[in-house]
C-alpha positions in Angstrom: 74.5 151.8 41.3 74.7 153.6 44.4 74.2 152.0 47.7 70.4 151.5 48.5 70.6 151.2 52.3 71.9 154.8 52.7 69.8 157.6 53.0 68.5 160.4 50.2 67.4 163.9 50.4 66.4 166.4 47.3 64.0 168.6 46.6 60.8 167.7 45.2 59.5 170.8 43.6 60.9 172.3 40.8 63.9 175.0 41.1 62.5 178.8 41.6 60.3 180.7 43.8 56.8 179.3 44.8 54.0 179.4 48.1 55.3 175.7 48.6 58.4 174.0 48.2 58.9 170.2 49.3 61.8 168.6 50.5 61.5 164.6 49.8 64.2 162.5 52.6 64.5 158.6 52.4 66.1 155.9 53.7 67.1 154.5 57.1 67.9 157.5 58.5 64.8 159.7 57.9 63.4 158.6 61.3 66.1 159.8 63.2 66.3 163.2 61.1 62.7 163.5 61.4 63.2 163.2 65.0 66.3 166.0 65.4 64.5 168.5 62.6 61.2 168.3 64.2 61.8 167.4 67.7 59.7 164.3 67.5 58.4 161.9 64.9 55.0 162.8 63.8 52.1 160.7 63.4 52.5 158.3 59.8 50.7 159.8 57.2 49.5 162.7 58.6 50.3 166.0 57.7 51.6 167.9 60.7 52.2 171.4 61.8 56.1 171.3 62.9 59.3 174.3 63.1 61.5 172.6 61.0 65.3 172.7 62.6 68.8 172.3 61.6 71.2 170.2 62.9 72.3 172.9 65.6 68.9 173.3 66.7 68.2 176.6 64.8 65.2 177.8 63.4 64.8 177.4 59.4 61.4 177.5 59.0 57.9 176.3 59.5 55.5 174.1 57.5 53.8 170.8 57.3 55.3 167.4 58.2 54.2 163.9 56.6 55.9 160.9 57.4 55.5 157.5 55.5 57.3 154.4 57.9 58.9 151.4 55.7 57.5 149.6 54.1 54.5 152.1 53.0 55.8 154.4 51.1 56.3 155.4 47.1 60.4 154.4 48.0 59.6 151.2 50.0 61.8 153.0 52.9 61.0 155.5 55.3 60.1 158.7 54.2 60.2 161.9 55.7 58.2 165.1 53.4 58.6 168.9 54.7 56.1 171.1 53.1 57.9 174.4 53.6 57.8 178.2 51.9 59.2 177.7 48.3 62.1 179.7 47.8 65.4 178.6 46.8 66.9 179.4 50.0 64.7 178.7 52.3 64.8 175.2 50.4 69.1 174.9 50.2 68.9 175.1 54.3 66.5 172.3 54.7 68.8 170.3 52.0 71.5 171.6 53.4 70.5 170.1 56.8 69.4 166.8 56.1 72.5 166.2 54.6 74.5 167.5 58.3 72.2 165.3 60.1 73.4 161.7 58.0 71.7 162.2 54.9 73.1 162.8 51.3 72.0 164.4 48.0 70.2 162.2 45.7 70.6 161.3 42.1 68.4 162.2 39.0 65.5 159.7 39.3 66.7 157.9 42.6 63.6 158.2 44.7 61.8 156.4 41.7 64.7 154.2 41.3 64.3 152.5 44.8 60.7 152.6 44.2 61.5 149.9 41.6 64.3 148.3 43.5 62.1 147.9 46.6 59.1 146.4 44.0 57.1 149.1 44.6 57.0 149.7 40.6 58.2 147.8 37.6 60.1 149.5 35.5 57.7 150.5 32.9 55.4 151.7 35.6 58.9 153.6 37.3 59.3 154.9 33.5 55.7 156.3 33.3 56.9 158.4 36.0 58.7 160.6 34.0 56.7 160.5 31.4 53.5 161.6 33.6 55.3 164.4 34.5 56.9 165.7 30.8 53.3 165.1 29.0 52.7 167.4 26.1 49.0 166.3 26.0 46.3 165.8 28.2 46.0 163.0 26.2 49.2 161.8 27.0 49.1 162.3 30.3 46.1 160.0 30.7 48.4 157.2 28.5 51.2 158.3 31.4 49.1 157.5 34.2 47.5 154.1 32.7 51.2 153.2 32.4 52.1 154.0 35.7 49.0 152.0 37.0 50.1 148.7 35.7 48.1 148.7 32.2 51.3 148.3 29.9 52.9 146.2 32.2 49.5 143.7 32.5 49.6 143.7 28.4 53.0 142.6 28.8 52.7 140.0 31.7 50.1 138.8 30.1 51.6 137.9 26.6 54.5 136.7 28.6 52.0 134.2 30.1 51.2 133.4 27.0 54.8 132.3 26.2 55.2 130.5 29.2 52.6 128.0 28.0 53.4 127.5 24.5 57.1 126.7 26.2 55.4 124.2 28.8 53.3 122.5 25.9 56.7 122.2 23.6 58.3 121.2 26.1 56.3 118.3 27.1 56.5 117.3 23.6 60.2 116.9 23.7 60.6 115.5 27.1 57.9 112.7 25.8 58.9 111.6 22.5 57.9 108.0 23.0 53.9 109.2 23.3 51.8 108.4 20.4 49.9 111.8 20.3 52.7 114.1 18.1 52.1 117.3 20.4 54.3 119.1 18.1 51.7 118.7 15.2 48.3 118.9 16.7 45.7 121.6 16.2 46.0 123.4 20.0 49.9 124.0 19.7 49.0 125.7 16.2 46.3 127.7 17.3 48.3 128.9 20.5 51.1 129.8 18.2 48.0 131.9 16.4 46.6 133.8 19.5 50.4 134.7 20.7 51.3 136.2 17.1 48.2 137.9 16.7 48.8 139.5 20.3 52.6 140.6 19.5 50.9 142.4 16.7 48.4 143.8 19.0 50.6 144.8 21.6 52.8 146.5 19.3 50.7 148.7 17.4 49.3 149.9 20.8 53.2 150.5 22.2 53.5 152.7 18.8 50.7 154.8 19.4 52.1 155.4 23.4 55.8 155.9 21.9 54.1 158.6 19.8 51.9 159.9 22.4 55.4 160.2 24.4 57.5 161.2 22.3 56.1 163.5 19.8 55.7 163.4 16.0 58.6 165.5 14.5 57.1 166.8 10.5 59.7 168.7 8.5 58.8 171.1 6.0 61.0 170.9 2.7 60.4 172.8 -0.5 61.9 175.3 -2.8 61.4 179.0 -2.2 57.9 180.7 -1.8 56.3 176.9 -2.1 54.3 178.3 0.6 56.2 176.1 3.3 55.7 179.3 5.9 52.1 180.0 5.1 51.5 176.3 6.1 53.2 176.1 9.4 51.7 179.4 10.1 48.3 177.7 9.2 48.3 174.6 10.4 49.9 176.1 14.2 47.2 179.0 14.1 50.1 181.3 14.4 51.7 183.8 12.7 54.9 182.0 13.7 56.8 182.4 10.2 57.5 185.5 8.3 55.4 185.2 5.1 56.3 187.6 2.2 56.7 186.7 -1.9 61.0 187.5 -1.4 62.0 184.0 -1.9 63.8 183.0 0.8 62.7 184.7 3.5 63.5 182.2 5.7 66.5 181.6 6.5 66.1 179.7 9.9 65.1 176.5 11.4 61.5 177.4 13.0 60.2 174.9 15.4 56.5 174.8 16.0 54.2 172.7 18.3 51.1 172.0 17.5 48.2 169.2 19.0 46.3 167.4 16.6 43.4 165.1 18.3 46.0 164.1 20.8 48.9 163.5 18.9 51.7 166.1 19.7 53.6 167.2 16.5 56.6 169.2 16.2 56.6 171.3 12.7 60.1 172.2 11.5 60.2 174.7 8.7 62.5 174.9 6.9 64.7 177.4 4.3 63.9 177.0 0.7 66.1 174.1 -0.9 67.8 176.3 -3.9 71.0 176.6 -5.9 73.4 178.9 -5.8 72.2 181.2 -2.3 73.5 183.8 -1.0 76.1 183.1 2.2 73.1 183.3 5.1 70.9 181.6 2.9 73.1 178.7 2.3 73.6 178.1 6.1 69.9 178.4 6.7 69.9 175.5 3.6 72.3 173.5 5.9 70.3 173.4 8.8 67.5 172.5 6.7 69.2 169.2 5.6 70.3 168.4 9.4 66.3 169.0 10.3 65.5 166.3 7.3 68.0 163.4 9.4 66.2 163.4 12.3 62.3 163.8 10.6 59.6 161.1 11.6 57.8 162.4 8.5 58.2 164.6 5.6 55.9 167.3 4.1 57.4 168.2 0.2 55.5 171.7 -0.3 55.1 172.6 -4.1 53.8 175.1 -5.9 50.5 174.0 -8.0 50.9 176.1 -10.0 54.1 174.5 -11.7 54.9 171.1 -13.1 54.8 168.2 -10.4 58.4 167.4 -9.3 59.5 163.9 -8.8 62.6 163.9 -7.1 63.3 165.9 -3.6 66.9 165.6 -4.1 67.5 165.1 -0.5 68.3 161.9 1.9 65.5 161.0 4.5 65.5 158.5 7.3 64.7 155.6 6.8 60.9 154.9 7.5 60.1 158.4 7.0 57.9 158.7 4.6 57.1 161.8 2.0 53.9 163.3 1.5 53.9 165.9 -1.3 51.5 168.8 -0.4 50.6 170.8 -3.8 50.6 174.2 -2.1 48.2 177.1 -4.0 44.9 175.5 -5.4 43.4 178.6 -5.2 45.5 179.6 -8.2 44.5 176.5 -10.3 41.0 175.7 -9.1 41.6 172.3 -8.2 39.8 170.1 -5.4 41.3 170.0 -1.8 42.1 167.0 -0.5 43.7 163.9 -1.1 44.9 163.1 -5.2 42.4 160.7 -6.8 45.4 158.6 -8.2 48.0 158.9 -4.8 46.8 158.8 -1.3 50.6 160.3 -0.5 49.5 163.7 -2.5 47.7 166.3 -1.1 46.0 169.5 -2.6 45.5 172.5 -0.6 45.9 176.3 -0.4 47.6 177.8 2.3 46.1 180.7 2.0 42.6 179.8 2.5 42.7 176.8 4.9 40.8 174.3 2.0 42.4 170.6 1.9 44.1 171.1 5.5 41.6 168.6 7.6 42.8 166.2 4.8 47.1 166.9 5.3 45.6 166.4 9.4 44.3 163.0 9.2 47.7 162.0 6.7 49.9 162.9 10.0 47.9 160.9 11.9 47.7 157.8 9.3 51.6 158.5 9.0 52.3 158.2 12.9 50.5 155.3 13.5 48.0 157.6 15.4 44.7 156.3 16.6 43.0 157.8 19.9 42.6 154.7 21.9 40.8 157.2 24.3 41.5 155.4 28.2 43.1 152.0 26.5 46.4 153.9 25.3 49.1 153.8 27.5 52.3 155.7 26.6 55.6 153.6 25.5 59.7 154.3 24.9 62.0 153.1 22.2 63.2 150.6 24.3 60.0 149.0 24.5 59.5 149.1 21.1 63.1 147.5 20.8 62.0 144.9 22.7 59.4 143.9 21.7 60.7 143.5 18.2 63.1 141.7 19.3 60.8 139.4 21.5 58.6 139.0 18.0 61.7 138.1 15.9 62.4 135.4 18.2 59.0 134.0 18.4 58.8 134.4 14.8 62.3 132.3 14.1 60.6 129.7 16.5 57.4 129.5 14.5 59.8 128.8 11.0 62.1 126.6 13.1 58.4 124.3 14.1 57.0 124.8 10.2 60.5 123.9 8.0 61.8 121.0 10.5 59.7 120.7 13.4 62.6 121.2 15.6 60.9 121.7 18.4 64.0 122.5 20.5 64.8 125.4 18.4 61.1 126.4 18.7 61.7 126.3 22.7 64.8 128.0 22.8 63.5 130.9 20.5 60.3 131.3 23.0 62.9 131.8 25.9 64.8 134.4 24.5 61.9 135.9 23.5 60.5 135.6 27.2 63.7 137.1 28.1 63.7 140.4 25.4 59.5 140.9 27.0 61.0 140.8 30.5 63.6 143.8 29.7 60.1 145.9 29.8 59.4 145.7 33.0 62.1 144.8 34.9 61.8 141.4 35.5 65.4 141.1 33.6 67.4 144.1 33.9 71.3 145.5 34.1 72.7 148.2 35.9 73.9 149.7 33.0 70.4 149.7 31.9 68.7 151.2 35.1 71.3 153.9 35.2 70.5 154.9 31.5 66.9 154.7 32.5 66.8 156.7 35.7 69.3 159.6 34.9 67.0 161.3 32.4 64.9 161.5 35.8 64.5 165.0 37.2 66.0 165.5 40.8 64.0 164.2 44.1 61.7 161.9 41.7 
């Protein structure tokens, strides 16, 4: 990790031309810089009219002036904000002269890094950061911005509290042995065990729903040639996104289509039709199909209904991706839209007329885990989820450990290490290695 103490400049607005651009400087030096760029320090936290300078005393341009003393700031260390004209140049010279005048350029996600180092943010709030800022949804940039207030991180304190206790009660029971009352065995230490297992479960679902609300749902659309896989990305986007003719194998491509149902941001991938024996083009197309299929969260299997059911997709899928056949052209066969009487994991539709498509919507949703938790979600990582798995396993090998041999010392050992694995959330245990993975999908000056 790079030295803390020194000082940062970058700009905080995206690349390009704009009315505004921002340059963002911390760090010990940004009073002194504010001083020689502005000619004196303005008022904290007040936006000032200033001619901003460079380090020869030339003119670069004019703008506002905010300045933010340590320890109130978003960094924890003085910052110094010039709200200048927004082109690229304009925003290189300020840069340019911060960096003359003591300063240096910052890293991907440093701003928010110190942020966290100066306890400013924990890390899941510092993470919400990011994720504020590449929300797909407006639903999950609401889940973005109950992260970075704290609520994911109070869920998680709070379970971690819960922890704490059980260990302090086990504990006791162990340091006491020669008591009469066998704490180990009575009613309270089972009925905390209870409340913390049914919140890990609670806790989790919820991080599932913000990992998808973060992250995307990713739905690839397999099926043989003129299934009808193009008709259904173009119906289910509301765009005429795929070429749609009754040539089978027309496409021949990967096409990549997001759409937004109730919240939950999916990514369609259709697909080339899975054939034998294609032509050269085609059989590339078929390739990148079966690369799509490795990295699917979910799997829509297009047939035609008006052929015999298959029962093998002759493909591999992920793991934990599960595969919903969609029998493609009822219209032809005068069947019912909507889910298959005898398999919730079959739906009927047509294409062509839009029938059995609010059914295939609420499948993706019951596939992804997908509730709208309306101003109670808050958005997750993998990491989290990682965690938190990992924090259950424990708790759960503590819980068998109590029931099989009531070795209570396992049981307290297992609640640390889970303690531990709910602490990697927020920070409160943490590597550089980690923080460096963390913060360098940052954008610069956040």
């Amino acid at each position: 990790m790079k030295d803390t103490t020194d000082t940062i400049v970058a700009p905080a607005t995206p690349p390009g031309i704009g009315g505004v651009g921002v340059v963002r400087i911390s760090g010990d030096a940004a009073e002194a810089i504010a001083r020689r760029m502005l000619g004196s320090l303005p008022e904290p936290r007040t936006a000032t009219y200033r001619t901003f300078r460079g380090a020869g005393g030339e003119q670069l341009d004019a703008g506002l002036a905010l300045y933010f003393p340590a320890p109130a700031s978003f960094t924890g260390d003085s910052v110094l904000e010039l709200h200048g004209h927004g082109g690229p140049v304009v925003m290189s010279l300020l840069v340019d002269a911060a960096v003359a005048l003591g300063a240096r350029l910052a890293e991907p996600g440093e701003f928010t890094k110190r942020a966290f180092l100066n306890d400013k943010l924990d890390l899941a709030q510092a993470e919400a950061v990011a994720d504020l800022i590449g929300s797909g949804t407006a639903q999950a940039a609401r889940a973005a911005l109950r992260s970075l207030s704290g609520a994911f991180s109070r869920s998680v304190d709070a379970l971690a509290e819960q922890l704490v206790r059980l260990r302090m009660h086990v504990e006791a029971a162990i340091d006491f042995p020669e008591e009469e009352i066998d704490f180990l065995s009575d009613d309270a230490l089972h009925e905390r065990l209870r409340q913390c297992a049914d919140a890990f479960d609670e806790l989790t679902k919820q991080a599932r729903i913000g990992r998808v609300l973060r992250d995307g749902f990713r739905v690839v659309i397999v099926g043989k040639p003129n299934a009808g896989k193009s008709s259904l990305l173009n119906l289910l986007s509301g765009e005429e996104t795929a070429i749609v003719t009754e040539v089978a194998g027309t496409t021949r491509d990967v096409l990549r289509e997001q759409i937004n149902i109730d919240g939950l941001a999916v990514e369609l991938v259709d697909t080339a039709g899975l054939r034998d024996n294609p032509d050269r083009i085609e059989a590339e197309g078929i390739r990148r199909a079966r690369e799509a299929l490795t990295t699917a969260d979910a799997v829509l299997w297009i047939q035609d209904a008006t052929q015999p059911r298959e029962t093998d997709i002759g493909e591999p899928v992920p793991a934990g991706a599960q595969i919903t056949v969609v029998r493609n052209k009822i219209d032809l066969t005068d069947e019912r839209a909507g889910v298959a009487a005898a398999d919730e994991a079959c739906i009927k539709l047509s294409a062509k007329s839009g029938a059995g498509i609010s059914a295939l919507q609420e499948r993706l949703r019951q596939l992804a885990g997908y509730k709208n938790l309306g101003e109670g979600a808050f958005t997750a990582r993998k990491r989290h989820i990682d965690a938190l798995n990992r924090a259950a396993g424990h708790f759960s090998a503590g819980q068998k450990a109590l029931a099989e041999s009531r070795a209570g010392e396992l049981l307290a050992e297992e609640l640390r290490l889970a303690q531990e694995a709910l602490g990697e959330i927020t920070g409160a245990v943490s590597s550089d290695d980690l923080l460096g993975r963390i913060f360098a999908d940052f954008c610069i000056g956040k």
